[in-house]
LUMLUM-16770 format. One record per residue (C-alpha): x, y, z; residue in one letter; chain; residue number from 1. Coordinates in steps of 0.25 Angstrom, whole numbers, m for minus. Layout:
// residues N
((X,Y,Z),"a","A",NUM)
...
//
This chain:
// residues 312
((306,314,m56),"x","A",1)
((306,315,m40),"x","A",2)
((296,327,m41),"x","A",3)
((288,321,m50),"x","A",4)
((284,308,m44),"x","A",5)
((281,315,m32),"x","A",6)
((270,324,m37),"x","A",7)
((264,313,m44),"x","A",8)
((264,305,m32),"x","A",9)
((257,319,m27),"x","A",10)
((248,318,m38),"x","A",11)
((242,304,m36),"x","A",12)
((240,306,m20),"x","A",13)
((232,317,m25),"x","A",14)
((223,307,m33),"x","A",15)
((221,297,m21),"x","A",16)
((209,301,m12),"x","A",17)
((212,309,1),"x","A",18)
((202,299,8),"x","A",19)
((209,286,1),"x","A",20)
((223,292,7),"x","A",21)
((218,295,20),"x","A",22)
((209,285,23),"x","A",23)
((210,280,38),"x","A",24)
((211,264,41),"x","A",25)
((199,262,48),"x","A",26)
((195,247,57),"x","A",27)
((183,243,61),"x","A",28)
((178,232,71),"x","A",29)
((165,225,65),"x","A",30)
((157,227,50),"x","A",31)
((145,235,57),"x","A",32)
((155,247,60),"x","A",33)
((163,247,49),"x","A",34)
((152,247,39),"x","A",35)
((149,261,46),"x","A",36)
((165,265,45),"x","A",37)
((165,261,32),"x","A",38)
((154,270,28),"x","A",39)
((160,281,35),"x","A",40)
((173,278,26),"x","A",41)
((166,278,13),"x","A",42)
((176,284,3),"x","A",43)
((189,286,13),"x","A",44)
((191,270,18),"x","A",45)
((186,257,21),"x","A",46)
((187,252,36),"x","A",47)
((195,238,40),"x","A",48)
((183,230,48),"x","A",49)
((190,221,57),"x","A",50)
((177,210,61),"x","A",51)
((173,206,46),"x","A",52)
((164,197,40),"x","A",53)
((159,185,46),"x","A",54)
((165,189,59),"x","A",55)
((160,195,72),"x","A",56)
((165,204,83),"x","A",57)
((159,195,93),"x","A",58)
((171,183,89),"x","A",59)
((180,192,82),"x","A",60)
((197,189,84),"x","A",61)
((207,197,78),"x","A",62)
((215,196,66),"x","A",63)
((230,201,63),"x","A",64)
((223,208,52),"x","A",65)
((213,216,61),"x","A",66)
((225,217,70),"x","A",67)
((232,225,58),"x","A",68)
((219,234,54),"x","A",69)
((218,239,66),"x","A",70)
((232,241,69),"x","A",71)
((233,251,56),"x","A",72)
((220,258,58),"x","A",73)
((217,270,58),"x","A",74)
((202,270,66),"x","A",75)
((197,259,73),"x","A",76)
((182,259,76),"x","A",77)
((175,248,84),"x","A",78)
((163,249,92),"x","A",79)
((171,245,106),"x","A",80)
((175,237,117),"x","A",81)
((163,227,121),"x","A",82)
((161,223,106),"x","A",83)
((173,222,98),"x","A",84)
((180,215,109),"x","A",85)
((190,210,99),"x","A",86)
((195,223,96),"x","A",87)
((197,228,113),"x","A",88)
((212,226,113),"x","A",89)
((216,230,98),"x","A",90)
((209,243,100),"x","A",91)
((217,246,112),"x","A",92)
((229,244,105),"x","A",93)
((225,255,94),"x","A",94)
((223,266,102),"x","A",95)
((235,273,96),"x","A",96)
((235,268,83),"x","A",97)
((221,271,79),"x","A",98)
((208,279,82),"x","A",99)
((202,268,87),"x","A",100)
((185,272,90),"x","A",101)
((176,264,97),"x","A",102)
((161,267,91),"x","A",103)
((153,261,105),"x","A",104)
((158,277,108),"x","A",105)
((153,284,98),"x","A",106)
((143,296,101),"x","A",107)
((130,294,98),"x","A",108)
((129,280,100),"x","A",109)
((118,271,108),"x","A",110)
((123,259,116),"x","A",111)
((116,249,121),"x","A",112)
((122,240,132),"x","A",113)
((123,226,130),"x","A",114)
((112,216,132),"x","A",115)
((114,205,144),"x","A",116)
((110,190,142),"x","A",117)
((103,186,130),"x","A",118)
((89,189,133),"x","A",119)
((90,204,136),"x","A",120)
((74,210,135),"x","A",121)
((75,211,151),"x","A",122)
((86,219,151),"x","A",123)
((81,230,142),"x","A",124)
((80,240,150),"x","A",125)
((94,238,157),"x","A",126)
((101,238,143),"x","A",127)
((94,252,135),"x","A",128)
((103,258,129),"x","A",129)
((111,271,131),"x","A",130)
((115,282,122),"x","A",131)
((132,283,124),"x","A",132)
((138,294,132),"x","A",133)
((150,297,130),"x","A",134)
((150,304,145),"x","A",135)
((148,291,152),"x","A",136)
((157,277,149),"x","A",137)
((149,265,145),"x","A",138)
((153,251,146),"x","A",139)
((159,247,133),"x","A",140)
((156,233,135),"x","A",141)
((141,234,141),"x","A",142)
((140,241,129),"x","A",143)
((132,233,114),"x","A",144)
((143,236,103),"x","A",145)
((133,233,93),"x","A",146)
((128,247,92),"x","A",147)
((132,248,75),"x","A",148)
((117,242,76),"x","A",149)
((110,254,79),"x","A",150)
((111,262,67),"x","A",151)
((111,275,75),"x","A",152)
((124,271,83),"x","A",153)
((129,267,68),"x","A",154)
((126,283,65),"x","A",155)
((136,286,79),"x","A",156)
((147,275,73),"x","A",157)
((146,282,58),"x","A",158)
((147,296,64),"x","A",159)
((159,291,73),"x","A",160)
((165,283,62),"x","A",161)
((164,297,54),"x","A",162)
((170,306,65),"x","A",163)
((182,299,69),"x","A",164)
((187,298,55),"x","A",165)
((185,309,51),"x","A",166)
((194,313,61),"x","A",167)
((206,303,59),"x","A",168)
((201,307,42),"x","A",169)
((200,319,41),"x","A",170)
((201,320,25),"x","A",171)
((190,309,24),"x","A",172)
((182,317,35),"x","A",173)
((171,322,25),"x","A",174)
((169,309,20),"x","A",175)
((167,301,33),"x","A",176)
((157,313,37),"x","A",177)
((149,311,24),"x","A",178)
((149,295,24),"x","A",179)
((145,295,39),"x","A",180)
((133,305,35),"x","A",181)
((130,296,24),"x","A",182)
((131,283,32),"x","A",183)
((123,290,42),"x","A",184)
((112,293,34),"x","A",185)
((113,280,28),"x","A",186)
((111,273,42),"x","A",187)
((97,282,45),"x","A",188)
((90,277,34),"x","A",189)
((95,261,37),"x","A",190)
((90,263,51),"x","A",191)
((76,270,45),"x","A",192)
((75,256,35),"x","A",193)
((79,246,48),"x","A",194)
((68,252,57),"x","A",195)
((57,251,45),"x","A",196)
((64,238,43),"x","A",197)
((62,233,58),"x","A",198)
((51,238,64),"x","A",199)
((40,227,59),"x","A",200)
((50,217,68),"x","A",201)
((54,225,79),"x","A",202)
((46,220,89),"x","A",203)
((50,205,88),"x","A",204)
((57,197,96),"x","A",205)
((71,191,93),"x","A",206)
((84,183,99),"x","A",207)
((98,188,92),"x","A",208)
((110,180,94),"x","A",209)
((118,190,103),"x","A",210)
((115,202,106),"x","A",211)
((119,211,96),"x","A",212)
((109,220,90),"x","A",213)
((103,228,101),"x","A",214)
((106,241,94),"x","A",215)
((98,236,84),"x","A",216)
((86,231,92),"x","A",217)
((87,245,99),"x","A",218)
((87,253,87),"x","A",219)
((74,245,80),"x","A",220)
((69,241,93),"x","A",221)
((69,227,91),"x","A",222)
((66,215,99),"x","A",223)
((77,207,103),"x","A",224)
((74,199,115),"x","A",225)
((88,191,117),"x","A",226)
((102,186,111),"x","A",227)
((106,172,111),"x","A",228)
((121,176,117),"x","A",229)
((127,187,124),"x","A",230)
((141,186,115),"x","A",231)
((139,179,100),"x","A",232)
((153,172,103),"x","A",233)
((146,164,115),"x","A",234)
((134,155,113),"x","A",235)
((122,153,122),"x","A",236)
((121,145,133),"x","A",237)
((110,135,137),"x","A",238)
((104,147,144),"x","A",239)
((104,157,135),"x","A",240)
((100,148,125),"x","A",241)
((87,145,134),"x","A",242)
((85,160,137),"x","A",243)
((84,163,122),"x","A",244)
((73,150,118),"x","A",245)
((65,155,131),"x","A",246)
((66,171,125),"x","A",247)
((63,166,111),"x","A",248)
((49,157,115),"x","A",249)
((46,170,126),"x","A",250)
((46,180,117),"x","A",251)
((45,172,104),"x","A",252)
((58,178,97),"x","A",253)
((55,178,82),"x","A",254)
((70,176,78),"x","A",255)
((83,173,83),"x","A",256)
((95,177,77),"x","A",257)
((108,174,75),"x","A",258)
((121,178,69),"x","A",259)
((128,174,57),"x","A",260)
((141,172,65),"x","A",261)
((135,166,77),"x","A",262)
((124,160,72),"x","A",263)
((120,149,83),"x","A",264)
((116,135,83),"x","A",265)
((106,135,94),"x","A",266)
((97,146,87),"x","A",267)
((87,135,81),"x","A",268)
((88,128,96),"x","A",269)
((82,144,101),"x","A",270)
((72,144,90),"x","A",271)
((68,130,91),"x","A",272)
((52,130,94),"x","A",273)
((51,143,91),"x","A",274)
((45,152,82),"x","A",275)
((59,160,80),"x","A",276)
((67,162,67),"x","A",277)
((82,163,65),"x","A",278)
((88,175,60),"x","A",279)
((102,181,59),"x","A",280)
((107,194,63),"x","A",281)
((122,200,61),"x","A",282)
((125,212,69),"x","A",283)
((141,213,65),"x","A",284)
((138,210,51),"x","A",285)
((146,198,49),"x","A",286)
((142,193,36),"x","A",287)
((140,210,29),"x","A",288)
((152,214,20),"x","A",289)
((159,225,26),"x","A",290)
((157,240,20),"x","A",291)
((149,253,24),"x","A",292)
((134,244,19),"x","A",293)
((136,232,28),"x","A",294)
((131,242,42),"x","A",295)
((117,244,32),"x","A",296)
((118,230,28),"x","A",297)
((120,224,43),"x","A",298)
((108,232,48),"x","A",299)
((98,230,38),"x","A",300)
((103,214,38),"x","A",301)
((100,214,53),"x","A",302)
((85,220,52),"x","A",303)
((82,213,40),"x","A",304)
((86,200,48),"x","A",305)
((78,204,58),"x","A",306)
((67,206,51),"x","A",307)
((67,195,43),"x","A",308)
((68,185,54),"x","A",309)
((57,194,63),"x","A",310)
((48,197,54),"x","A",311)
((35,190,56),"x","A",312)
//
């Protein structure tokens, strides 16, 4: 009877996937990145997203429960100290636990250092950005972590996604290579549509609500011409507040834009006696429902926004 049991015990692990069985536990920081994990998972596993919906890594505490993810993970990836702030001391503590992977140090990325002040057109030239070497240390926290927004550093986290599991998986290894092909593949043609879908607005002039989406100004080569804040947890002052209706009326900004988290009061006092509308941009992708579609639904939303509200 003993013997018996045991090879149908055998015989029913032979039914259940090898990928289902060996599937790693996988957190992620924030949506935009785990929308590219998960599409590099497809078939083997679903990542644990540790910002969800509705909330933002700018304001972001922990929970027991994210506590308890990222205690049993197996990989942790996040984009790296300067942006999920949250995250600093946690990662430490994982160092022997987990692969832990900060994406800001993936090859093949471009970075762009972070933007002083809230009207930044003057300093242009002192912030172009730089393609990463890994042969000379860069500032971490100088660096703009938003960098999901360019979809060819989105390429650079897929393909990093893909080759670190692969190591920690090797049974799931030929999956992860052909979803991150496919994803890939899938990113070229969103970026071909977003530049078709962009370039009749590129050249107008708008405010954003912080300053977040410079990867994606650089990548389209739009016009931004200042944020209302430095950090969406702090509001304007009185000064800043007069900087932006002076850079509005100067260079007659088409639209302002806020966020859905952070949406501020005083933006009808910015626009007031101006010809300036009020749009809304999400970077983080607050209000997306997690999955491998919301980093295509977050970019396409964001130039559609923008077009919407700059078109003439």
């Amino acid at each position: 009877m003993k013997s018996s049991l045991t090879w149908t015990c055998v015989w029913l692990g032979a039914l259940v996937p090898m990928s289902a069985m060996a599937a790693p536990k996988v957190v992620v920081s924030i949506k935009p990145i785990a929308s590219l994990v998960d599409g590099v998972m497809a078939g083997v596993g679903v990542p644990t997203v540790i910002v969800g919906a509705g909330q933002s890594l700018h304001t972001f505490s922990m929970k027991p429960s994210d506590a308890k993810a990222l205690n049993t993970a197996d990989v942790v990836f996040w984009v790296g100290e300067g942006l999920e702030t949250f995250l600093d001391k946690p990662i430490r503590a994982l160092s022997s636990t987990a692969t832990v992977v900060a994406l800001m140090d993936a090859p093949g990325l471009t970075l762009l250092k972070g933007r002083e002040g809230g009207v930044w057109e003057e300093q242009a030239d002192e912030h172009a950005d730089h393609d990463h070497d890994h042969s000379q240390d860069h500032d971490d926290h100088e660096v703009d972590g938003h960098l999901w927004l360019d979809p060819k550093n989105a390429k650079a986290v897929v393909n990093k996604v893909h080759l670190t599991l692969s190591q920690i998986d090797t049974v799931n290894a030929a999956i992860y290579a052909a979803n991150a092909k496919s994803l890939s593949q899938r990113i070229d043609v969103l970026d071909l549509e977003l530049k078709q879908n962009l370039a009749p607005i590129a050249q107008r002039p708008f405010i954003v609500f912080h300053d977040g989406y410079q990867y994606f100004e650089a990548h389209y080569g739009l016009n931004a011409v200042g944020s209302m804040t430095v950090s969406p947890d702090r509001m304007p002052g009185a000064k800043r507040v007069g900087e932006i209706k002076d850079k509005i009326r100067t260079l007659q900004a088409a639209c302002v834009f806020a966020e859905p988290q952070f949406e501020p009061k005083l933006i009808q006092t910015l626009i007031g006696g101006t010809s300036a509308k009020i749009g809304t941009l999400d970077p983080e992708a607050s209000t997306l429902p997690a999955g491998p579609n919301l980093y295509f639904d977050l970019m396409r939303g964001l130039a559609n926004n923008l077009r919407n509200c700059l078109a003439l």
